[in-house]
N, C-alpha and C positions, 0 to 999 in steps of 0.2 A: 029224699035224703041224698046229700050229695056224697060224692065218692073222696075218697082222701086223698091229697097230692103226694104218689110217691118222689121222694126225691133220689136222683140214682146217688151209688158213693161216691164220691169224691176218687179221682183219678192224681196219685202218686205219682213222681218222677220217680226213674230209678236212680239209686244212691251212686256216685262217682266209685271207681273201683281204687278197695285201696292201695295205698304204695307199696310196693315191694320190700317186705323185711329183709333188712341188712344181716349176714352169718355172721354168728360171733366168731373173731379171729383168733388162730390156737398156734400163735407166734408169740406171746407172751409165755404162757403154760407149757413151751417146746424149750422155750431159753430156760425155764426155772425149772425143768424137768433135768435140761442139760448138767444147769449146776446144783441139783442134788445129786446125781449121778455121782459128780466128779468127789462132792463132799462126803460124798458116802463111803466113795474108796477111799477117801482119806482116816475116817473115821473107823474101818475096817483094815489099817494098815498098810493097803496092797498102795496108796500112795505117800508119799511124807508132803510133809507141809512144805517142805523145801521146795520138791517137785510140784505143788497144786501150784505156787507160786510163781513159780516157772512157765508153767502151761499158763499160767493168766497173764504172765506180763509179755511171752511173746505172741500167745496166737489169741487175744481178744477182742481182735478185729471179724475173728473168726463168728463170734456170737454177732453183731449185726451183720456179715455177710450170709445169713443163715435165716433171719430173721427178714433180713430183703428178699430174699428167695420164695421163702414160706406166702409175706404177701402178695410178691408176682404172681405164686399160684395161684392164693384168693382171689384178687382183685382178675383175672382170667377165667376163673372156674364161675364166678358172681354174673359176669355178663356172660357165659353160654346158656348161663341157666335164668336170665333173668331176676334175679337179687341185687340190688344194691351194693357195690362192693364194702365193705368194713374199713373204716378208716384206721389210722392210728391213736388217735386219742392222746387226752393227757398225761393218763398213766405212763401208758405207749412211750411220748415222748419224755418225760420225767424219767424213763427205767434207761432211755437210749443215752440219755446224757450222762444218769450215773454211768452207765457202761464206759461211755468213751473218756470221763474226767478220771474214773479209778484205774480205769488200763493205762492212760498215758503217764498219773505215777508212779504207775506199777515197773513201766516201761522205762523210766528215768531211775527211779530205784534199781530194778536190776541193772542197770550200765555202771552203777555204781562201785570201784575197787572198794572196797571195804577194807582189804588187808592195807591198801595203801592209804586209805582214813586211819587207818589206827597205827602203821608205822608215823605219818607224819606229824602224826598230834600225839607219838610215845605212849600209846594207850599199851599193855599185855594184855593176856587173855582174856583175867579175872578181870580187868577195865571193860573192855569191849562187851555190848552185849549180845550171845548167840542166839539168833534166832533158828536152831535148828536142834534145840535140847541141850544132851549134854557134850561136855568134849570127855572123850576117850583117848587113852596113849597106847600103843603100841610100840613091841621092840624086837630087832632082828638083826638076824650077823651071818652076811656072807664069806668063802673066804674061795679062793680059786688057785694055783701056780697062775703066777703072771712070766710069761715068755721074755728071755732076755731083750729080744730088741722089740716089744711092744711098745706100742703107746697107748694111753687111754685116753678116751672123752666121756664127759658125762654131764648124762642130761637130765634136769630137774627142774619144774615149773614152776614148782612153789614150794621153799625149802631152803636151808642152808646148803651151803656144800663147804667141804673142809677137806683140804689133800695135804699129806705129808708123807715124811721118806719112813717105812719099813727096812727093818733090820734081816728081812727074808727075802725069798725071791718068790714071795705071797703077794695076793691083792684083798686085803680084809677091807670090808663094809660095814661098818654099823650105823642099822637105822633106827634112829628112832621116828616114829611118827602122831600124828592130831590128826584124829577125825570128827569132827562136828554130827553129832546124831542124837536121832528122839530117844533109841537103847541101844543097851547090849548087843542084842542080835543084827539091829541095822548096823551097830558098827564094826562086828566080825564081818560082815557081808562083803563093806565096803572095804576091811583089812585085805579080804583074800582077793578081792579084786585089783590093788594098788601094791604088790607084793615087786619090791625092785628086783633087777635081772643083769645076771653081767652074764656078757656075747660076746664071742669072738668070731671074725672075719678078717683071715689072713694073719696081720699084727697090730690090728686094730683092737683094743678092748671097749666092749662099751656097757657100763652103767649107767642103765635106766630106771627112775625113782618111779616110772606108770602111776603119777598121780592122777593124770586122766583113765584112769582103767573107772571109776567110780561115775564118771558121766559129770554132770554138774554137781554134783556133790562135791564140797573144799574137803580135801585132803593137803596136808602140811608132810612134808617128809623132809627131814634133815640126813645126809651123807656127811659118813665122816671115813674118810680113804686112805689105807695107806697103802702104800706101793714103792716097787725100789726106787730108790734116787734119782738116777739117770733115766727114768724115763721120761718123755713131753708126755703134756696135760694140753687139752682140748675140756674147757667147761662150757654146757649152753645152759643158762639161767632167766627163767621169767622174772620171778621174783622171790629173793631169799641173800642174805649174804653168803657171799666165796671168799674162803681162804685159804691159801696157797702158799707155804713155805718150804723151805730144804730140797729144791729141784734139780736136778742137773739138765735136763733137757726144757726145750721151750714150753713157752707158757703162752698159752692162747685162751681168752676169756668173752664169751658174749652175755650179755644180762641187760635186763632191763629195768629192774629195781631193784638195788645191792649195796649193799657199804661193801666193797672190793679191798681186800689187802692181801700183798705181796708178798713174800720179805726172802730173801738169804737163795735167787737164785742164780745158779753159773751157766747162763743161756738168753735167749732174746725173751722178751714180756710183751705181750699185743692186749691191748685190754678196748674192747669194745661195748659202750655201756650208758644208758637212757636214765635218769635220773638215780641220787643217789654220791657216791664218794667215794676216792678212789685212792690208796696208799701203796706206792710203790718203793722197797728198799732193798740195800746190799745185793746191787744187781749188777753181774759180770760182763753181760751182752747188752741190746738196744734195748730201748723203751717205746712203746707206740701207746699213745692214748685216745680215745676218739668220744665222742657223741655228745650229748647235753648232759653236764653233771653240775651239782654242786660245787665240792670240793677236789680238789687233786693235790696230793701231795708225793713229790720223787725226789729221793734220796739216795746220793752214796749207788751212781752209774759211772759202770769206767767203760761204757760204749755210751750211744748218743740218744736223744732225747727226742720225741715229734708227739708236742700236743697238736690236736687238730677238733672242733665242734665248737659248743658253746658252755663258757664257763660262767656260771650264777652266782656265784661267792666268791669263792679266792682259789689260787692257784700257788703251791711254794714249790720252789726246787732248792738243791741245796748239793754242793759237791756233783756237777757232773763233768766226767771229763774230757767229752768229747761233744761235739756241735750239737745245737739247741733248737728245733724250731718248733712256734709256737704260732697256729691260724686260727682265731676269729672272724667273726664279723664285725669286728672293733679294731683289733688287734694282729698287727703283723710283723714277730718278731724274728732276726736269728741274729745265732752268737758262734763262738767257738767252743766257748766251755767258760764252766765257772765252779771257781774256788771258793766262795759264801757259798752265798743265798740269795735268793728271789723271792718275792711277795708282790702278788699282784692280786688285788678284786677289782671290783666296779668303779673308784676315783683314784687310785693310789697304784704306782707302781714302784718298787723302793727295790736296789739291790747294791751289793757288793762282791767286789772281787768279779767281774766279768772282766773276757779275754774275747776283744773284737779279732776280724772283723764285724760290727754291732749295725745291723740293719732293725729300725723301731718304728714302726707306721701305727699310730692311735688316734684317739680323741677324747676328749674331757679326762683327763688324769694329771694329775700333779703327778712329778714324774722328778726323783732322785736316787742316782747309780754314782755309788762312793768306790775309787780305786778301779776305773775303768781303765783298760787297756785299748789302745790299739785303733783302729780306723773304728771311724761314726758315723753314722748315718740317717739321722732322725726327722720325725715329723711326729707335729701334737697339735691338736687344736685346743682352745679353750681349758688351758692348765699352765702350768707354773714347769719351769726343764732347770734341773741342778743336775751335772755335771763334774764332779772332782776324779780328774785323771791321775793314775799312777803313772803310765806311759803315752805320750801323747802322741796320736797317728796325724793323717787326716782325718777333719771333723767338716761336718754340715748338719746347723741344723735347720732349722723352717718350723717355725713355730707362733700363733694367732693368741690374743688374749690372754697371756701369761707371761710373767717376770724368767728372761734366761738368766741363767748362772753357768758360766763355765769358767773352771780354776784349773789350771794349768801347773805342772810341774816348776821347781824354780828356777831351774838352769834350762827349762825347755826351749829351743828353736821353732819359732814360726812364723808364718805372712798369715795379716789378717785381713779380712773384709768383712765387715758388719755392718748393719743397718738396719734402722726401727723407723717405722711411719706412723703418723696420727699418735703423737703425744708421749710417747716413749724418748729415754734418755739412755746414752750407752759412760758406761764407768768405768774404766780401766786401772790395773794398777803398774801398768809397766807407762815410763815415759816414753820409751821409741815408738809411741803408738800416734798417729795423731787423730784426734775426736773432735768431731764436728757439730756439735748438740743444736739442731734448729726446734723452731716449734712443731714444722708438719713432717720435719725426714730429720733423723739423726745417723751419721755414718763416723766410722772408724775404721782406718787401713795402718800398713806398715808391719814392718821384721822386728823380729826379738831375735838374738842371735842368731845363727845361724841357718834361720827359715826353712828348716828342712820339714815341715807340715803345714799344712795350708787350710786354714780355720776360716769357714765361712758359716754368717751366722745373719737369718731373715726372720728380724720379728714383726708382728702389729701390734699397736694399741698399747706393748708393755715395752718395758727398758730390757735392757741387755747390760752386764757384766764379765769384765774379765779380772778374775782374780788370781794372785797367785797364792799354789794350793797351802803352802806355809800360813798364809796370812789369811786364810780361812776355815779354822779349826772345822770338822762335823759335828757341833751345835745347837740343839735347839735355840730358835728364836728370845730374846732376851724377857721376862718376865715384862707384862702390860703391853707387849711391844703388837698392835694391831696388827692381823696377818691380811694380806690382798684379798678382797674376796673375788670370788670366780666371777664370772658372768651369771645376771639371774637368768632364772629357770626360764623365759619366753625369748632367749636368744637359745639357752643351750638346751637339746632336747635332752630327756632321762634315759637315760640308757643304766639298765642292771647286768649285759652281760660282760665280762672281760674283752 
């Protein structure tokens, strides 16, 4: 009997060793722990929505600088120990994009003036929508002796301000105030914290609206001031309108977004001021007006006049009676004084009754000053120049692409020199003149009686006129009668400031 063939077992490799399990990463679970935390307080009161807001749209860089860190650690702590380190994943990067697309318009949102979105588009309160609950008012009344030879300033960020003369040798405040809040109690909080203050240092008085006392939180506070007559006023203004009437001492104003008005003071006015409008009247002393505004309107000064910044709209004066000057970046005017009015915006400048010496350096304006006195001095590019003199000085003008007009008194004395190039004709209405009308240069010289002003006059491209002012009524243009147009818009550039 034969024996059985054992067969041995079969001989197994061993199994490859497996790969290292990757840690689950707790940079996700640390971000979403972070912002339950914060929603929690919010939810418990201890933050407003205002403030979570805040926190989110400046420090949300903070959430991925915190989340890079956490996985520095992992991906360190994975290879000392041999793990895999954990990637970020798609969630991972899906949660990091929301993070950076919602903080940066969170980021653009808060830069946003809101008070100045809704002055500009005329929205009130009940327009506007709050996102910080409800509005609350509060009300308050300071009152102090104000020192015979004080002055006061007062300072308020966001607010009206209002100063007039008192019948005492008092300095009363009433305020009223807006605070934007979820309740009641958050807005006594931020009442007692915003509570105005008048200080004295030496003969300095100063009211302060502390509407920064509340942190980021908008408080609105309106001052309304009275104080004796004769004292100078010093206002600094972020944003809020100032009014200022009945002063005897100077007037100094800084703001940055304000409808500004003056009126009834016997001392100098300084008004310094970043958008917004600005009305100055029955004023004894000088006028100083500065910064980028809208509108400006000065009135009825028996000292002198200095605008200076940039004007977006219009500019009027009216009755001033002493010298005038007037700095742009377009615009550089001075005068003596004037008995009208002036009107000037962005194509037009129109007045009467000035008393030159008249220095005018512009461009693109149509440009007519009726009853002009005295010596001239002009320059305009690309506009139209009318000229009807009451008193004729000497005159020069210089002027590109516009029809001149100057009309002269009837009995007036003068030597002339005139001359247009490329296409332009010159029109006189005196004979003693002689005119030379070519196709490429037209010239005109010669005396009218007694030549005692000497009228010189350089146009391009348009004609020139002398007329006399009898024989040129002030006019409008004859009905149908086509008006010159300017140059188009690819020769002359747009310009909106004054």
């Amino acid at each position: 009997m034969s024996n059985p063939v054992i067969t041995p077992p079969p001989q197994f490799s061993p199994l490859p060793p497996l790969p290292p399990q990757r840690q689950r990463s707790f940079a996700g679970p640390f971000v979403l722990i972070v912002l339950g935390i914060v929603f929690l307080l919010g939810t418990m009161g201890v933050l407003s929505r205002a403030r979570m807001w805040h926190l989110f749209a400046n420090y949300w860089p903070l959430l991925l600088i915190l989340w890079g860190i956490i996985k520095l650690i992992e991906h360190q702590r994975s290879r000392r120990e041999g793990f895999r380190p954990s990637g970020i994943g798609a969630g991972g990067v899906l949660l990091a994009v929301l993070i950076v697309v919602v903080g940066l318009i969170a980021t653009q949102i808060e830069r946003v003036n809101w008070s100045g979105v809704r002055e500009n588009f005329n929205f009130d309160d009940n327009d506007f929508p709050n996102f910080f609950g409800q509005t609350f008012d509060f009300n308050d009344h300071l009152e102090e002796t104000f020192p015979a030879d004080a002055s006061l300033k007062v300072i308020n960020s966001h607010g009206a301000v209002s100063v007039h003369s008192a019948d005492n040798d008092k300095i009363t405040v009433v305020v009223r105030k807006r605070i934007a809040a979820e309740n009641q109690g958050d807005a006594d909080k931020y009442n007692s914290e915003t509570k105005p203050t008048i200080t004295a240092v030496g003969s300095l008085i100063t009211v302060d609206a502390k509407v920064e006392g509340a942190g980021d939180h908008p408080v609105e506070t309106d001052l309304d001031i009275a104080i004796p007559k004769k004292a100078a006023v010093t206002i600094v203004s972020r944003r809020g309108d100032v009014n200022v009437s009945g002063r005897g001492g100077n007037v100094d104003i800084s703001s940055q977004r304000s409808d500004t008005s003056v009126d009834d003071v016997a001392a100098n006015v300084k008004v310094n001021q970043e958008k917004g409008s600005v009305r100055v009247e029955q004023v004894s002393g000088d006028v100083q007006v500065g910064g980028r505004l809208n509108d400006v309107t000065v009135s009825d000064v028996k000292g002198s006049v200095q605008l200076e910044g940039e004007f977006q709209e219009s500019v009027k004066l009216e009755r001033i009676a002493k010298a005038v000057t007037f700095k742009s970046s377009r615009t550089d005017m001075e005068f003596s004084h004037i008995a009208g009015s002036l009107d000037l915006d962005s194509d037009e400048l129109h007045a009467d009754q000035i008393t030159g010496p008249l220095h005018l350096a512009t461009r693109s304006k149509n440009i007519r000053l009726d009853a002009l006195s005295g010596d001239v001095r002009l320059k305009n590019d690309n506009g139209t120049v009318e000229l009807i003199m009451r008193t004729l000085g000497n005159v020069q003008i210089d002027n590109r692409n516009g029809d001149v007009q100057l009309s002269v008194p009837e009995k007036a004395g003068f030597r002339l020199d005139a001359r247009t190039r490329n296409g332009g004709e010159i029109q006189s209405d005196f004979a003693e003149l002689k005119v030379d009308n070519d196709e490429h240069e037209s010239k005109a010289s010669g005396s009218v009686g007694n030549g005692s002003s000497h009228v010189v006059i350089n146009n391009e491209h348009e004609g020139i006129e002398i007329r006399r002012a009898s024989a040129v009524p002030p006019v409008p243009p004859a009905p149908g009668k086509p008006a010159k147009a300017l140059p188009s818009p690819k020769d002359t550039p747009e310009a909106t400031d004054n």
